[in-house]
C-alpha positions in Angstrom: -12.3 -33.9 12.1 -10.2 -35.3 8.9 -10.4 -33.6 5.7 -8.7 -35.7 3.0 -5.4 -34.2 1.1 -7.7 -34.4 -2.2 -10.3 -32.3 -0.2 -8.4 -29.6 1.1 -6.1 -29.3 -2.8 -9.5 -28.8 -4.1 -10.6 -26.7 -1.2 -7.2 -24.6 -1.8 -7.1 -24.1 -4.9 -10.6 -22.7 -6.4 -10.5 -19.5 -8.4 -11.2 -17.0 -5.2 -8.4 -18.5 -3.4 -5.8 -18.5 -6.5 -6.7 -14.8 -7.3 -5.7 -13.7 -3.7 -3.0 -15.9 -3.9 -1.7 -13.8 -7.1 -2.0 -10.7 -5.3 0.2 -11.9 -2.6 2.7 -12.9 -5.2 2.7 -9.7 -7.0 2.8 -8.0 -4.0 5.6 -10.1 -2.7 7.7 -9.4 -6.1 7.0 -5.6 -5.9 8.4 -5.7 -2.6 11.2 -7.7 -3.3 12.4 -6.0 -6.7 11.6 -2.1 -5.3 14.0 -2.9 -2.4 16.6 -4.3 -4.4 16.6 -0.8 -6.3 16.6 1.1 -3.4 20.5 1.1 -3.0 20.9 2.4 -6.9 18.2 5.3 -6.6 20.9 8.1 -7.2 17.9 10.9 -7.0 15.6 11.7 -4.3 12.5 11.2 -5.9 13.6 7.8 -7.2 14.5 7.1 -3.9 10.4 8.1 -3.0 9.1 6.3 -5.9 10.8 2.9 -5.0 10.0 3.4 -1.1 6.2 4.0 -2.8 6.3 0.5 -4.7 7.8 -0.7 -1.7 5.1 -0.2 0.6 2.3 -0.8 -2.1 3.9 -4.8 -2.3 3.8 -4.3 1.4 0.1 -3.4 1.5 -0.9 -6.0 -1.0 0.7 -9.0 0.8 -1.2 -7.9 3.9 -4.7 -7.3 2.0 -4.3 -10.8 0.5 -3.5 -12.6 3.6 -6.0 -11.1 5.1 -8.5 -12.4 2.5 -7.4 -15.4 2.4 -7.9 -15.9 6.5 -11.4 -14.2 6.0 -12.4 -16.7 3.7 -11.3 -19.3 5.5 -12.7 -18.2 8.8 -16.0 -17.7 6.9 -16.6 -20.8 5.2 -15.5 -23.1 8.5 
């Protein structure tokens, strides 16, 4: 079955699909940005805080992706 490009950008980009797709970036840049801190936490409990952030971005990148699969498993 062919889908045309103008069909799948419009398919790809409706507002349930771009909201998950801003949790994944957010997500994605909590991730990135807590790890880069990591090395100048000088205290313990910075150290926890940024791990903490960390695995929240790490969380939210999953829960997104696994939205977005959902949703595209459920309206095939």
């Amino acid at each position: 079955m062919s889908v045309s490009a103008r069909d799948a950008l419009e398919y790809a980009t409706r507002d349930e699909f771009l909201k998950l797709y801003a949790v994944l970036a957010l997500g994605y840049v909590l991730t990135i940005f807590s790890t880069s801190f990591a090395g100048t936490a000088v205290t313990a409990f910075g150290f926890l805080l940024v791990s903490l952030v960390a695995l929240a971005g790490l969380l939210a990148m999953l829960v997104a992706a696994v939205g977005v699969l959902h949703k595209i498993i459920a309206e095939s």
